[in-house]
C-alpha positions as CSV (number, residue, x, y, z in Angstrom):
1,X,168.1,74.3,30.8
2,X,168.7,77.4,28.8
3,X,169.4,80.4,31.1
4,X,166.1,82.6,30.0
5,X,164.4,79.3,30.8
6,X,165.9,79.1,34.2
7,X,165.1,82.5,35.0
8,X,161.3,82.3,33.9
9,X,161.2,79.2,36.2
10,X,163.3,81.0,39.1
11,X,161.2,84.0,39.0
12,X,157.5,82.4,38.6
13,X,158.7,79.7,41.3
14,X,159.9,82.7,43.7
15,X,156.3,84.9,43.1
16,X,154.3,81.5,44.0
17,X,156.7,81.3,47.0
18,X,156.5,84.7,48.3
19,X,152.6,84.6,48.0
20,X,152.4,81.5,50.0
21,X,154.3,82.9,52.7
22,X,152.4,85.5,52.6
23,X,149.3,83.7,52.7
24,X,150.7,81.7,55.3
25,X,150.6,84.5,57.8
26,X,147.0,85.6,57.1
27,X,146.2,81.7,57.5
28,X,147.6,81.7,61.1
29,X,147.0,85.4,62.0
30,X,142.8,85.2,60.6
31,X,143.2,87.8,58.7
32,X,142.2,88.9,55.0
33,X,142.1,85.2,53.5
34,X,139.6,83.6,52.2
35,X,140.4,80.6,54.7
36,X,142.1,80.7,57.5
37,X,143.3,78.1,60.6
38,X,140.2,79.2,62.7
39,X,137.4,79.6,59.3
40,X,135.2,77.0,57.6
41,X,133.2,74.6,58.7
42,X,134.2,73.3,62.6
43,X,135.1,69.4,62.5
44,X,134.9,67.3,65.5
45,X,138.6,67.1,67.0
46,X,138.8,63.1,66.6
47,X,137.6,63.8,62.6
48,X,140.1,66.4,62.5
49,X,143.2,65.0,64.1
50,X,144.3,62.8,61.6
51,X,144.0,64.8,58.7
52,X,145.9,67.7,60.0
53,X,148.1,65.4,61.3
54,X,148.7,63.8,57.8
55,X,149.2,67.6,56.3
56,X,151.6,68.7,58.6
57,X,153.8,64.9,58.3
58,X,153.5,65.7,54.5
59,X,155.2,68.7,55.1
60,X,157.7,67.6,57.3
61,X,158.8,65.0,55.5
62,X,158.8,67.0,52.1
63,X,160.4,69.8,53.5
64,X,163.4,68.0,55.2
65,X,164.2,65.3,52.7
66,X,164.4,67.5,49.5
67,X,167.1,69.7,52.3
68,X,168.8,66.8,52.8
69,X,172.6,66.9,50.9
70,X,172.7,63.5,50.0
71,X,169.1,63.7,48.8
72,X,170.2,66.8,46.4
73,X,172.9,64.6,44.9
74,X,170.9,62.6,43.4
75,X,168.0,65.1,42.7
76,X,170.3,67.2,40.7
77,X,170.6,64.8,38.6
78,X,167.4,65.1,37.2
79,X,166.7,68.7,38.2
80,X,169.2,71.3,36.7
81,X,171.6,72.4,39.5
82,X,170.8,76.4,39.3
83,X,166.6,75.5,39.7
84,X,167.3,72.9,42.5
85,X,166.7,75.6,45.2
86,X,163.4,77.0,43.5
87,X,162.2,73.5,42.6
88,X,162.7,72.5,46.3
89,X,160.9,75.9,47.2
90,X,157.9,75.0,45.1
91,X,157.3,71.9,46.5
92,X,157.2,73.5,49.8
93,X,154.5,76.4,48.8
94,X,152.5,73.6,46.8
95,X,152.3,71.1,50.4
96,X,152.0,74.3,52.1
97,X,149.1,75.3,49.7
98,X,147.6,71.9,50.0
99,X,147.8,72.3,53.8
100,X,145.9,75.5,54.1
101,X,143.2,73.9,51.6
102,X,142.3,70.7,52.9
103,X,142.6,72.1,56.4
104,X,140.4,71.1,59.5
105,X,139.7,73.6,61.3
106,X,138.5,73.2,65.3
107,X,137.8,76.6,66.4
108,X,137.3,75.8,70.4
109,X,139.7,78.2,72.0
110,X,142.0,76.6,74.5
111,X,142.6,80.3,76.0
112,X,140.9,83.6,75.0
113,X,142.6,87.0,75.9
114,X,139.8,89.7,76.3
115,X,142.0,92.3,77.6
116,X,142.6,95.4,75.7
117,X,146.4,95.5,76.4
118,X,146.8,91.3,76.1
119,X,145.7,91.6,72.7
120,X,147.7,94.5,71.5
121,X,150.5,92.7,73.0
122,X,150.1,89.1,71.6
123,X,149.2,90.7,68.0
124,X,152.2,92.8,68.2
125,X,154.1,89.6,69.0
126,X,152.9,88.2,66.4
127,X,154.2,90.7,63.9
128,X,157.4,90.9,65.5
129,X,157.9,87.4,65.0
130,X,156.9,87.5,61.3
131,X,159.6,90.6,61.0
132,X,162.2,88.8,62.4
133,X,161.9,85.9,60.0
134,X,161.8,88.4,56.6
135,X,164.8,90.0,58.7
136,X,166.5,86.9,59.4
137,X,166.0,85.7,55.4
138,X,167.3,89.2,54.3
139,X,170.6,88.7,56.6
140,X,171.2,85.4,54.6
141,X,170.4,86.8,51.4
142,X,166.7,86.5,51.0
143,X,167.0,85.9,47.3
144,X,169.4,83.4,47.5
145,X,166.9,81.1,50.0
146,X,164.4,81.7,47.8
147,X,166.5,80.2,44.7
148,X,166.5,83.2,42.7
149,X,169.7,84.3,42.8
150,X,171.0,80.9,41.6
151,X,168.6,81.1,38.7
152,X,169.6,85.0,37.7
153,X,173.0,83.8,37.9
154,X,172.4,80.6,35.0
155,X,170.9,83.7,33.1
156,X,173.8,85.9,33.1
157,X,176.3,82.9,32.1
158,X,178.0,83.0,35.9
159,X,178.6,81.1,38.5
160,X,176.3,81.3,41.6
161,X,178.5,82.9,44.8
162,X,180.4,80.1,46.8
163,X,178.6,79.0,50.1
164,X,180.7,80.7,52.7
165,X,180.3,80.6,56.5
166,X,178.6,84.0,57.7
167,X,176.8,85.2,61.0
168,X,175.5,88.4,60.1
169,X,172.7,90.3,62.5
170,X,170.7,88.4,64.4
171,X,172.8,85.1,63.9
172,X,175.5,86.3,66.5
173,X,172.7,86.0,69.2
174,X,171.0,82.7,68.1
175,X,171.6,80.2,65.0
176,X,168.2,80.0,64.2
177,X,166.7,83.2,64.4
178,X,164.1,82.3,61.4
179,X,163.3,79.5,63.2
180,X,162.9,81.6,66.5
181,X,160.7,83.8,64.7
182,X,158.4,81.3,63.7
183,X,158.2,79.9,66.6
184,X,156.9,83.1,68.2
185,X,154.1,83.9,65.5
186,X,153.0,80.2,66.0
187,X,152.3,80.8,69.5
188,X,151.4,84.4,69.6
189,X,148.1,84.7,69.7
190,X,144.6,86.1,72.0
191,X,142.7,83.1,71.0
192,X,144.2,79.8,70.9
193,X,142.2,77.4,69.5
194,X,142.1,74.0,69.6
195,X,143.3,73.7,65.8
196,X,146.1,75.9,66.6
197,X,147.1,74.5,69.5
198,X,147.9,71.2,67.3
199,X,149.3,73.2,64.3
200,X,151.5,75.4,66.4
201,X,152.6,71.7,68.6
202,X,153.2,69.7,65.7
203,X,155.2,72.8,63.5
204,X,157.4,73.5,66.7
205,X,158.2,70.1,67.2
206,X,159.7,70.0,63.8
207,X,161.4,73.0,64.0
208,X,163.4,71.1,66.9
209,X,163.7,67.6,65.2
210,X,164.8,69.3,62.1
211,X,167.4,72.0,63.2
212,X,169.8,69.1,64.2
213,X,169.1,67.6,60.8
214,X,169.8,71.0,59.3
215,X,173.2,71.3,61.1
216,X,174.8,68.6,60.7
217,X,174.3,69.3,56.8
218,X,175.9,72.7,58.0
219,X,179.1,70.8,59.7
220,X,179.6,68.7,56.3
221,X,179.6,72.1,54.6
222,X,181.6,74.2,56.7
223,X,183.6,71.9,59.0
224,X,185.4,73.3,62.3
225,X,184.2,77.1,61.7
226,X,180.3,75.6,62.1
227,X,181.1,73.3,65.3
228,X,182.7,76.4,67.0
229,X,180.1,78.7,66.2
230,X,177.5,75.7,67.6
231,X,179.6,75.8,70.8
232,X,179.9,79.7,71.4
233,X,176.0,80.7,70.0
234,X,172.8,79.5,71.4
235,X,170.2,77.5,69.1
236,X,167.0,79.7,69.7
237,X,167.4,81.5,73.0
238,X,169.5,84.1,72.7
239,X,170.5,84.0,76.4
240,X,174.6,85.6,75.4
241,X,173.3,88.9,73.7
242,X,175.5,90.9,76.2
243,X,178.2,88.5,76.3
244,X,178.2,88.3,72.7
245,X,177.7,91.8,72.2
246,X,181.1,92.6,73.7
């Protein structure tokens, strides 16, 4: 793949990505899209159940096999090397897409908080949990999880930066801090309902089935300095902050 080529993919791939995360928080936050977790027409919850279900396995499934280091081996053989990271980012927004489309939504609330300073508080938890995941990518180098560094770098004729072993920020409190706050905006919210009760189950689960996955990809790549880190930082709870703070 020519390197103009590459970056025209990199880009458009990173815009489609960015919108979808974007869209992603109106979708569980009910707010400003056109359909969100709680909107459309109600289905019953036994009607529901296994089509949700089905999404968010399609997901799952996409999302940690194309991560997978043995899977990439073989994948860039197909897929240029410097457009792996936005193809596999694509495919994530485009389930993710199909997700939020074919949707079933079951708006019964499971618990409704009426009061003025519960709702400021679980919205503003919500928010904070959406800022530290852009703040957690940024730490990482946002453009680089996103693929378009790699891409930029096939443009220019260079090689992309070598995958070193970093804990910047919030990653000297907890490994995962994305992951943490994901987890928080999942769960953060004045009404629960029923369908995202089971989208907010089902997405955490993953996130704990998958970090393991993740790491042990991470202790191929980066050997003793990983397992040490594993040992002295917590996965999602940051529970050392003071400890590790001196």
């Amino acid at each position: 793949m020519s390197g103009i080529a590459a970056l025209v993919y990199g880009t458009a791939s990173y815009a489609i990505s960015l919108a979808t995360v974007l869209y992603t928080i109106g979708f569980l936050g009910n707010v400003i899209v056109p359909k969100s977790i709680d909107s459309g027409t109600p289905f019953p919850l036994a009607d529901a159940v296994p089509v949700n279900a089905g999404l968010l396995g399609l997901f799952a499934l996409q999302h940690s096999v194309m991560a997978r280091c043995g899977f990439k081996a073989i994948w860039t053989r197909i897929v240029p090397k410097p457009v792996e990271r936005s193809t596999y980012v694509l495919f994530s927004s485009g389930v993710l897409l199909l997700l939020f489309w074919q949707w079933r939504s079951v708006p019964e609330p499971v618990w409704r908080v009426e009061h003025g300073a519960g709702v400021l508080f679980l919205t503003g938890l919500f928010w904070l949990g959406w800022g530290i995941v852009a703040l957690s990518a940024a730490m990482i180098d946002h453009f680089d999880l996103f693929g378009l560094r790699q891409t930029c770098a096939r443009f220019k004729r260079r090689k992309s930066p070598p995958d070193r072993f970093r804990t910047p920020g919030f990653y000297r409190f907890v490994r995962h801090p994305l992951m943490l706050g994901l987890v928080i905006a999942f769960w953060a919210t004045p009404v629960m309902s029923a369908g995202h009760l089971m989208f907010s189950v089902a997405a955490t689960g993953y996130i704990l089935l998958a970090i393991p996955l993740e790491e042990r990809d991470l202790v191929a790549r980066h050997g003793d300095d990983y397992r040490r880190y594993r040992e002295r930082v917590p996965m999602l709870v940051p529970t050392g902050i003071l400890k590790n703070q001196e």
